[in-house]
C-alpha positions, 0 to 999 in steps of 0.5 A: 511487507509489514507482517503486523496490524496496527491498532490505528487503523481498520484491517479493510484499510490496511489491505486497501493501503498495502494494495495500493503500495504493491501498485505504486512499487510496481509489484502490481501492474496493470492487468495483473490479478490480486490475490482472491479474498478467500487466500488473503483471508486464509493466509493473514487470518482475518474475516473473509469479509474485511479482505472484500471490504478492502478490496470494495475500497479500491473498486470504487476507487476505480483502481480496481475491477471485478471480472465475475467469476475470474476476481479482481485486476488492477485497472489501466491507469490505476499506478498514475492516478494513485501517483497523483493522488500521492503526489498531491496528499504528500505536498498538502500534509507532509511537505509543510512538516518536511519543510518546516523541519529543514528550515528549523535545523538549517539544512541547505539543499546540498546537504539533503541531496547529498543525503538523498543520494547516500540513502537510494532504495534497494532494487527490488529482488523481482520476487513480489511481496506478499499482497497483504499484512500478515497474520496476529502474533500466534495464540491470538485471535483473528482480528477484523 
């Protein structure tokens, strides 16, 4: 995963935005532990607080829960409600653009599939990605 913050958007999202991914991709599935807030805040240097709020966003999204005193796991369901979620945020925002493209340069679908099928995604290694963004460029501060 991308080791960098963008300046576009709060940390607490970014975290909440890579988790979701690592869900999406398989790399956490249901029942599975996330990496406790002291680590992640540890390991990428940023405020223990901004990792909780992060971690608050996917509670209230009912895509995670809290088991006091044992930390967060990844809720049952929580993968097919973000791919519908997804599915939908992608046809509302980005299909209009994809498609207003496609039609302006003349692709027809043949030529998208065949593109498609040339460009399939790396299988994935088995090892699990790191759960969230890393650390600043050395010498800078922690952001949060």
């Amino acid at each position: 995963m991308d080791r960098e913050w963008n300046d576009s958007q709060p940390i607490y999202r970014q975290l909440r935005d890579r988790v979701v991914a690592m869900i999406l991709d398989g790399v956490l599935k249901e029942g599975d532990a996330l990496p406790s807030v002291r680590y992640v805040a540890a390991e990428y240097r940023v405020n223990p607080l901004t990792v909780l709020k992060g971690y608050q966003q996917l509670v209230d999204e009912q895509l995670v829960e809290s088991k006091r005193g044992r930390g967060m796991f990844v809720n049952a369901g929580a993968r097919n409600l973000l791919l519908q979620g997804e599915r939908q945020r992608f046809l509302a925002e980005e299909w209009p653009r994809v498609y207003a493209t496609i039609q302006r340069l003349g692709l027809k679908a043949a030529e998208l599939l065949e593109a498609g099928a040339t460009r399939l995604p790396e299988p994935t290694s088995g090892a699990a990605p790191e759960p969230a963004s890393g650390p600043n460029h050395a010498g800078e501060e922690p952001r949060s």
